[in-house]
Backbone bond lengths (Angstrom), bond angles and torsions (degrees), N, CA, C in turn:
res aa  C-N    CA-C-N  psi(-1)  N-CA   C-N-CA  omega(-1)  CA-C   N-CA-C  phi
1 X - - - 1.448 - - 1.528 108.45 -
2 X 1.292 125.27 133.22 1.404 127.76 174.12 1.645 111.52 -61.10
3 X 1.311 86.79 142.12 1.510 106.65 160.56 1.694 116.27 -44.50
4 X 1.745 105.98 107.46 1.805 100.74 -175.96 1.304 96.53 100.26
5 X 1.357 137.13 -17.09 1.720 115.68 175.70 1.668 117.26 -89.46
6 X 1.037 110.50 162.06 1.347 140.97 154.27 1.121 139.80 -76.57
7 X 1.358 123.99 125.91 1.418 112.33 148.42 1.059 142.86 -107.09
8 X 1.935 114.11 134.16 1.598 110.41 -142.82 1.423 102.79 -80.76
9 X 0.975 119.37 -177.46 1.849 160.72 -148.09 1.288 113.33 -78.66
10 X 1.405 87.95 -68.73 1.440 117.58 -173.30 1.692 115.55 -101.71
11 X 0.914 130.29 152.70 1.406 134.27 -176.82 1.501 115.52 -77.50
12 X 1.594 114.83 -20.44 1.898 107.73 -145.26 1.934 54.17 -110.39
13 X 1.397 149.66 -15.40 1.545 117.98 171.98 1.718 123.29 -97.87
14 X 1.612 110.68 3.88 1.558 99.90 149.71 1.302 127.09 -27.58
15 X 1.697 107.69 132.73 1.492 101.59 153.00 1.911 103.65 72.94
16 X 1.153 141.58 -2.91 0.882 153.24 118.65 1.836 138.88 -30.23
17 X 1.208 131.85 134.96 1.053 133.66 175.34 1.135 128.46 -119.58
18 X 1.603 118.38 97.40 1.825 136.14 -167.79 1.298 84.51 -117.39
19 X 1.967 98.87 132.79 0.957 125.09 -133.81 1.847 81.86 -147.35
20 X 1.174 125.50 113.44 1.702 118.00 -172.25 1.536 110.08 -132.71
21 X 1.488 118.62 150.44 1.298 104.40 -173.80 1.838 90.99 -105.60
22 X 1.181 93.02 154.21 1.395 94.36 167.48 1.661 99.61 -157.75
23 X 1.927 101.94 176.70 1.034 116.05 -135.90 1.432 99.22 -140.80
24 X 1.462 138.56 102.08 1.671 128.40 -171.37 1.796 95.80 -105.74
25 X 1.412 109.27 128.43 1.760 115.91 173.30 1.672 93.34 -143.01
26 X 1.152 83.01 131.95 1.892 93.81 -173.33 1.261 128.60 37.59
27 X 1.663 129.40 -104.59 1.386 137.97 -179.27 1.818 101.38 -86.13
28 X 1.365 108.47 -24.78 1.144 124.78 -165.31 1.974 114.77 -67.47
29 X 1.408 119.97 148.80 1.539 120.05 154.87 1.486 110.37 -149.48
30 X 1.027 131.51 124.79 1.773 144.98 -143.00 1.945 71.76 -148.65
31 X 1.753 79.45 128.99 2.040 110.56 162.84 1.184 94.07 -153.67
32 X 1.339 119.16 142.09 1.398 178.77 18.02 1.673 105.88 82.99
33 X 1.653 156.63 86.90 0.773 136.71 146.59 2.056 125.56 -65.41
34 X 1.569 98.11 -173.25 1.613 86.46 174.67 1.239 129.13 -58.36
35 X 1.746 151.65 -170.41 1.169 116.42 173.52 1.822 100.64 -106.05
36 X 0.998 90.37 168.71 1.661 87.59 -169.99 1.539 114.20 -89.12
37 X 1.309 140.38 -161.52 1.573 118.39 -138.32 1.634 80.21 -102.79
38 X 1.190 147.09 -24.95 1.706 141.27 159.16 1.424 109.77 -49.78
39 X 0.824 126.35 -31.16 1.509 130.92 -171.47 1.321 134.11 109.33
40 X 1.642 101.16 -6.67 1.847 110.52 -166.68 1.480 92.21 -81.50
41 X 1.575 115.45 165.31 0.951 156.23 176.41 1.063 119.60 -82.96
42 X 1.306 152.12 75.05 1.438 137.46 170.10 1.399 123.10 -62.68
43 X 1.194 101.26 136.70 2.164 96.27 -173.55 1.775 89.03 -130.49
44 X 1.466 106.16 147.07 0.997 117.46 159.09 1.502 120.65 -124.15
45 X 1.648 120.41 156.65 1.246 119.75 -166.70 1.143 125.27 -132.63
46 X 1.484 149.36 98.13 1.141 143.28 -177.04 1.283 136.89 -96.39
47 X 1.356 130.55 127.08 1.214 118.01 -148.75 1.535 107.86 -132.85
48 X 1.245 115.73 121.54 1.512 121.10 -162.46 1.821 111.24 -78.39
49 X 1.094 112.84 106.53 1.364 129.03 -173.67 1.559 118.38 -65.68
50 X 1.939 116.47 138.10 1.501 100.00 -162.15 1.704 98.99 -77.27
């Protein structure tokens, strides 16, 4: 497995390449998955605790 990969979740996304934008601001890191079949955007946000 390359240096930086994953292994996915789900089975039917083996061997696959998800590709996410994300976003680092301070304590903060916010990614962006695909959009889902409505069109919204899901973002998730993680936030590094003191």
């Amino acid at each position: 497995m390359p240096s930086g990969s994953v292994t996915a979740s789900f089975p039917n996304r083996e061997g696959t390449v998800q590709r996410r934008s994300f976003e680092l601001q301070g304590d903060g890191l916010r990614y962006r998955v695909p959009a889902r079949p409505d069109g919204g955007i899901p973002m998730s946000v993680r936030r590094r605790m003191p």
